[in-house]
C-alpha positions as CSV (number, residue, x, y, z in Angstrom):
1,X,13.6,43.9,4.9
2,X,15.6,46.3,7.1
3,X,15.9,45.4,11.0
4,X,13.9,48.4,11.7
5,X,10.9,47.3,9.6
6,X,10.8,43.6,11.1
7,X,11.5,45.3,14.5
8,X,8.4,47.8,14.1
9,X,6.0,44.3,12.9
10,X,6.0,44.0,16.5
11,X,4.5,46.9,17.3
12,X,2.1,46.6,14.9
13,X,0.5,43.9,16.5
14,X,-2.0,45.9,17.8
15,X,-4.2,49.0,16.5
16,X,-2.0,51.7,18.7
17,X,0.9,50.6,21.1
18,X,1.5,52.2,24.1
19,X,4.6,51.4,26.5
20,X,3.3,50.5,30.0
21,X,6.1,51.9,32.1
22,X,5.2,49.5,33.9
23,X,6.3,46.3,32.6
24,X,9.6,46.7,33.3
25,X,12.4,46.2,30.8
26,X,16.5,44.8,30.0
27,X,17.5,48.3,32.3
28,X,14.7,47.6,35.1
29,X,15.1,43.8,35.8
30,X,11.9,43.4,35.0
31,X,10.0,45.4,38.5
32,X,7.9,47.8,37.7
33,X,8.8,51.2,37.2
34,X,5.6,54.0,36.7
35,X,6.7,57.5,35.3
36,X,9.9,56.1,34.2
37,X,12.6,58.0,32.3
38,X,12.1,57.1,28.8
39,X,16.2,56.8,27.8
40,X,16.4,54.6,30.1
41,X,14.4,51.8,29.2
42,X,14.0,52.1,25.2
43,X,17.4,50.4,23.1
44,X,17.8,49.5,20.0
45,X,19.0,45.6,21.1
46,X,15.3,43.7,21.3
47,X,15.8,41.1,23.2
48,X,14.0,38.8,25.9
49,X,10.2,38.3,26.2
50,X,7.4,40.7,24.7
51,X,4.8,40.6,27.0
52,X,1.4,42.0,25.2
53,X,-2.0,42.1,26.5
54,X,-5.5,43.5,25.1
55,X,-5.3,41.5,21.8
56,X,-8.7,40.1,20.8
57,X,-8.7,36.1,20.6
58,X,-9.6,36.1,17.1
59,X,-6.6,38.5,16.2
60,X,-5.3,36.8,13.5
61,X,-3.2,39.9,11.7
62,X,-2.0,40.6,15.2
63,X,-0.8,37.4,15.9
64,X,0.7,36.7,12.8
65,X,2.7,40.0,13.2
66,X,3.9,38.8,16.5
67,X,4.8,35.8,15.3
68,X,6.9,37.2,12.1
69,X,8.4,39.9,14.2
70,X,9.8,37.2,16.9
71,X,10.7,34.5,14.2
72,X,12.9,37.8,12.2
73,X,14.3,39.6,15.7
74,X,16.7,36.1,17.4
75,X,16.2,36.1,21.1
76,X,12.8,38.0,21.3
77,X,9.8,35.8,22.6
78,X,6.3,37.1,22.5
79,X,4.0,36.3,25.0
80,X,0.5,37.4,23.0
81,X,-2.3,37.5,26.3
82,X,-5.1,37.5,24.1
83,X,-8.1,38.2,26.6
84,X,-9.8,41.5,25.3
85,X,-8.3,44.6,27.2
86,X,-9.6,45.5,30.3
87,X,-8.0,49.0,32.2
88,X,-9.3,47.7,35.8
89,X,-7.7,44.5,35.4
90,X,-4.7,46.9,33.5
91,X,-4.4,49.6,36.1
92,X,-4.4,46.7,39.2
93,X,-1.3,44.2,37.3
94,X,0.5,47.9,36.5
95,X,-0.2,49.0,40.6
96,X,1.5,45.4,41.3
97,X,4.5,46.0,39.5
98,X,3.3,43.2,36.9
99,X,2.1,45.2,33.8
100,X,2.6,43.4,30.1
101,X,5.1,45.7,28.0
102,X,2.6,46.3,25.4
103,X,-0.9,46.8,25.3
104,X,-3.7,47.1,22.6
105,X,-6.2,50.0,23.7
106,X,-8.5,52.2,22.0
107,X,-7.4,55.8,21.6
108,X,-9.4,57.6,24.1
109,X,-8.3,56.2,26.6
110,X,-4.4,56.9,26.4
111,X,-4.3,60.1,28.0
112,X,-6.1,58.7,31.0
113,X,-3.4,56.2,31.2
114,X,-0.4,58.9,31.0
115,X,-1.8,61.0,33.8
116,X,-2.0,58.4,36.2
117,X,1.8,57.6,35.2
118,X,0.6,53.7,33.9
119,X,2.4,54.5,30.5
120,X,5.2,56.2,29.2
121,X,5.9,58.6,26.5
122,X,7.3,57.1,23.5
123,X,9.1,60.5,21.9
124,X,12.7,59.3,22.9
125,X,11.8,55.7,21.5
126,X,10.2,57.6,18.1
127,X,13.8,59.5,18.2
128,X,15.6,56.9,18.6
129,X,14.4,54.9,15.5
130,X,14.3,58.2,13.6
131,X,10.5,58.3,13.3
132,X,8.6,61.9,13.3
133,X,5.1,60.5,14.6
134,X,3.6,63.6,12.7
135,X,5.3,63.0,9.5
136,X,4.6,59.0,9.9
137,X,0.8,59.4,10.7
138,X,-2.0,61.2,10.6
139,X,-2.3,64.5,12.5
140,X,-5.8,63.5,15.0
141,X,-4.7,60.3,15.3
142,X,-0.8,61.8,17.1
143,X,-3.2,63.8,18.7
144,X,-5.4,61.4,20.1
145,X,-2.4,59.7,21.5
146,X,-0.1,63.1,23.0
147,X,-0.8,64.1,26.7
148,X,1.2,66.9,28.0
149,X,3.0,67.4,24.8
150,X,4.5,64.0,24.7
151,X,3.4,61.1,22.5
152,X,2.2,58.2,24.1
153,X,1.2,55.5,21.8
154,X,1.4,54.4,18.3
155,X,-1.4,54.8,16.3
156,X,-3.3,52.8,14.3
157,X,-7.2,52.3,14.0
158,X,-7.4,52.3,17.5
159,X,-4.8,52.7,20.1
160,X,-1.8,50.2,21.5
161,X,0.9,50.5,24.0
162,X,4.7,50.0,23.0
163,X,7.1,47.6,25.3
164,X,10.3,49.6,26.1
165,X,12.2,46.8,24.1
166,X,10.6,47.5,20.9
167,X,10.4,50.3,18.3
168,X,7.6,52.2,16.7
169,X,6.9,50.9,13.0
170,X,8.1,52.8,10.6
171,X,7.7,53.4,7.1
């Protein structure tokens, strides 16, 4: 199995994966950085400490995707917070500069999170992995995710947030 594929079973930990902006990243030293530039913080060398949040306790799939994607990517840790999601609890930890680098929402509400700056497009990450989210998922479900005319998330049932560390699954 390519790099690529093992480094996209991190993403799909969750049903859509949206990157906080937030959470810092290997170019940020870790502070928080709302509206950041996405070429700054996304890089093909995964490395360092995942930090997720919004993934249901019982989330076996999702933690046994964490789990592969960390045992097949040397030197990348994931830290799986596996309360269920919460966007006051969210919005507060990203305001403090302590926002996880990946999140597990639903869909609806990702375009809430891109206008207040809490999450950052993922079209130079998508590019940078060689994915075309339109010709990798379904149509509405890109849409669902796109605010502005940028993509914000990776789809899947529901909606996650990326870390700036990792790439979007491919296919």
């Amino acid at each position: 199995m390519s790099r690529i594929h093992l480094a996209g079973a991190a993403l799909a930990v969750a049903t859509a994966l949206v990157a906080t902006g937030c959470g810092g990243g290997p170019n940020t030293g870790g502070k928080a950085t709302p509206g950041a530039s996405a070429s700054s913080v996304f890089s093909k060398d995964v490395t360092g400490t995942l930090r997720t949040s919004g993934f249901n306790p019982s989330d076996e799939v999702g933690q046994s995707r964490a789990d592969f994607a960390a045992s097949k990517l040397g030197g990348l840790k994931v830290d799986m917070d596996t309360t269920n999601f919460d966007p006051q609890k969210f919005a507060a930890r990203a305001a403090a500069g302590q926002a996880p680098d990946l999140i597990q929402v639903e869909r609806n509400v990702v375009a809430t999170f891109a206008a207040k700056n809490l999450i950052i497009p993922l079209d130079q990450c998508y590019a940078l992995w060689g994915v075309t989210p339109n010709q990798q998922y379904y149509q509405s479900t890109i849409d669902d995710v796109t605010y502005d005319g940028q993509v914000f998330a990776v789809p899947q049932p529901s909606a996650s947030a990326t870390s700036s560390r990792a790439p979007p699954p491919s296919a």
